[in-house]
N, C-alpha and C positions, 0 to 999 in steps of 0.2 A: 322524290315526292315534293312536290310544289303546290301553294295555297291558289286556291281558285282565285280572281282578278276581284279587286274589291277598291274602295274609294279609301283613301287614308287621312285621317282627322287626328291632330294632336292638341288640343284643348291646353291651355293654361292657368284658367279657373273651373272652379265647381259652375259657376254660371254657364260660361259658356260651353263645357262639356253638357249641362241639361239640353239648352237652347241646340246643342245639336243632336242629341235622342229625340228632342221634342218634336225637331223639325224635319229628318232625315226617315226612310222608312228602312226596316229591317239593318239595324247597324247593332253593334256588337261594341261592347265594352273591355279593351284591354289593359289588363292591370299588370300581374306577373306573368300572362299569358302560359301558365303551365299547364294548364288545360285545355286549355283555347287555342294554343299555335298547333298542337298533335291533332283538333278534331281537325282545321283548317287545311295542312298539309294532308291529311289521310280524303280530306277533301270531303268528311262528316257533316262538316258546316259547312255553308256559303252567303255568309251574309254580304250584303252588299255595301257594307261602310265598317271600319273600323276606329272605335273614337278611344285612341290610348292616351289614357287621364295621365300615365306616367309624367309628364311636365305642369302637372298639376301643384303648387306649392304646399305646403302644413299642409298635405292629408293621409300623414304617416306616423302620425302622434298615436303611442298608449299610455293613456292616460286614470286616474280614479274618477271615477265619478260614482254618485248616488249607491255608495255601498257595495260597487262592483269594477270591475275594468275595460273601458273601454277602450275598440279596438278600430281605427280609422279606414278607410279605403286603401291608402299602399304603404301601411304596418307590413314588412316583409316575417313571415313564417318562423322566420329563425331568431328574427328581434323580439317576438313573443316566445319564442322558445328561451332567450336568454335574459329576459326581462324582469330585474328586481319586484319591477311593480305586480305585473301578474305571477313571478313565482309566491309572494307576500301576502296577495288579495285571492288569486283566483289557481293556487294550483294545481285545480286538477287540468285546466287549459293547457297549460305548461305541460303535464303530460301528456295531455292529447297529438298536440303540434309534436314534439318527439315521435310519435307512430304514423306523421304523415312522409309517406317516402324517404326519401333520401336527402341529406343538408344541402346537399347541391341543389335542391330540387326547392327545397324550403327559401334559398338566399333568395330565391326569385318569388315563389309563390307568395299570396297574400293572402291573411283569415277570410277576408271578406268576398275575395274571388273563390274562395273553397265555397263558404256559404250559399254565393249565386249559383253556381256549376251547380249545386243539389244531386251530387252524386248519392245513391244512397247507400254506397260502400263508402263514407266517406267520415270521418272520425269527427270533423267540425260541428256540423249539423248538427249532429247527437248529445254533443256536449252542451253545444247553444241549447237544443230543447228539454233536457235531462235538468240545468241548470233553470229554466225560464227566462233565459235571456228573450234578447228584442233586437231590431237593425233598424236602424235610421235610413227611409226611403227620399232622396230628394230628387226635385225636378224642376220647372219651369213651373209647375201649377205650383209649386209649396213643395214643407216638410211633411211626414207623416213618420210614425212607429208602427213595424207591424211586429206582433209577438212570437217567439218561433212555431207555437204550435200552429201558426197562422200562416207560415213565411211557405212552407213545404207541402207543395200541391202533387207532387210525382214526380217517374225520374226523369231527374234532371231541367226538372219545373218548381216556380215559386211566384207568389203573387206578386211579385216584380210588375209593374209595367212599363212596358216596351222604352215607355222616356223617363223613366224610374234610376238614378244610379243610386245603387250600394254604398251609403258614405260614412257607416261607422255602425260596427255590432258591438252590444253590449251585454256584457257577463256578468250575474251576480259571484259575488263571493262566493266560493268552493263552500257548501256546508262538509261536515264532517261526520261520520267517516265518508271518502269517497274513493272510487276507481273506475278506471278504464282498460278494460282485456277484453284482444282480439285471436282470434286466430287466422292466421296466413300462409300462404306456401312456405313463403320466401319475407327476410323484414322488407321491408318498403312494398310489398304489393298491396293491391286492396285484398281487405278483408272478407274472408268467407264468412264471417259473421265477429259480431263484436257488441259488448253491454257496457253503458256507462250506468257507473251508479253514484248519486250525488244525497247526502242524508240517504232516507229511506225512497226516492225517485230511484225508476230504473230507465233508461231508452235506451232502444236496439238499431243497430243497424247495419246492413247488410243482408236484408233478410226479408223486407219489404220494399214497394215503391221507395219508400219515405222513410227517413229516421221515426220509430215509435213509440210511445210513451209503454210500458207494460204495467204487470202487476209483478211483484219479483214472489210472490208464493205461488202462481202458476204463469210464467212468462211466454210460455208458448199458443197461449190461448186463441186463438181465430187469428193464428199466423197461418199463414201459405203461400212460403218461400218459395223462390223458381230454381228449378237445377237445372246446373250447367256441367259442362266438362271439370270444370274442379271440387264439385260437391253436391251431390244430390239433395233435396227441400230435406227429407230424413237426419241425414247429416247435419244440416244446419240447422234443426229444430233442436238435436242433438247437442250440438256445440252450446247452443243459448243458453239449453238446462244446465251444462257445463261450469260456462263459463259466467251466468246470475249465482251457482253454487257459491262460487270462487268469490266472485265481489262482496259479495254478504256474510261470507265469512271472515273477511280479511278486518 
């Protein structure tokens, strides 16, 4: 398997990674690439640039800010996994990142590459929107904040634009009581469905386009999940009632 032919851009600031989204058409952002080298190889994607921020300096910091933790552009998966600061401010994050695949898999990947990708089997997103967090969008035109109920347009879509990079998500502090339970084949797959639950907030995902905010006294409400070979819509409406039980009682 081999990536379709693309232009390769290695950027060494945040300036001139925008200046080249701003100015390039159809180019791609690579961070930990753990998402993005499997569509490229399978040959899912074909963009025509690829601008790897990796040689980017400070923008791997997590750090406190504003009553929450924030999480930079190439924060590696696993350094939030093992991070004093977010196990102390935010963790239910910390548990989140644990259910994402495998550590091997985490050394490489990045929070905020999960959040772009907008998988909606994807445990990030959920957590960002269950909590109310936010991501810092920058570019060549300016800053902006977009809020997660905002961030999540479909799968695998977000109001990103095109010359838009992903440069730091921001997590309020974990209220309490809170949890994250999924159901899987296998640990590391995606999830046939999964509920975070932060205070009395619940969001689902696996189950819709898009990570979804519910009601946790009837959580299945105007869902209508898609079945595939691993679980029929039934099952995973199933699972929801399940596994919102579980969270809210724990």
């Amino acid at each position: 398997m081999k990536p379709p032919p693309f232009e390769y851009h290695a950027p060494t600031s945040v300036d001139e990674a925008c200046s080249l989204l701003g100015s390039l058409d159809d180019a791609k952002v690579l961070a930990g690439g753990q998402s993005l080298v499997p569509l490229l190889n399978f040959r899912l994607a074909r963009p025509a640039h690829i601008v790897d921020i990796n040689r980017v300096g400070g923008l791997d910091r997590i750090y406190e800010r504003d009553g929450g933790v924030a999480v930079q552009a190439l924060a590696r998966q696993a350094a939030v996994e093992d991070s004093e600061i977010v196990a102390r401010v935010c963790p239910l994050l910390r548990d989140a990142t644990k259910l994402v695949a495998h550590r091997v898999i985490r050394n490489r990947g990045t929070v905020c590459g999960s959040l772009a990708h907008a998988d909606p089997a994807s445990e990030l997103p959920a957590v960002l929107l269950a909590l109310g967090g936010s991501v810092v969008a920058v570019s060549a035109r300016g800053r902006r904040v977009i809020p997660a109920n905002q961030l999540f347009t479909g799968v695998f879509e977000t109001s990103l634009a095109s010359d838009e990079l992903l440069a730091e998500a921001w997590f309020p502090a974990s209220p309490r009581p809170f949890a994250i339970l999924e159901e899987s084949r296998r640990h590391g797959d995606f999830a046939l469905a999964g509920v975070v639950r932060a205070g009395k907030s619940l969001a689902l995902f696996g189950v819709a386009p898009t990570p979804v905010l519910a009601d946790p006294r009837n959580p299945t409400n105007g869902l209508e999940p898609s079945g595939d070979l691993e679980a029929t819509p039934e099952f995973r409406l199933h699972l929801v009632r399940v596994l919102t039980e579980k969270a809210f009682a724990a």
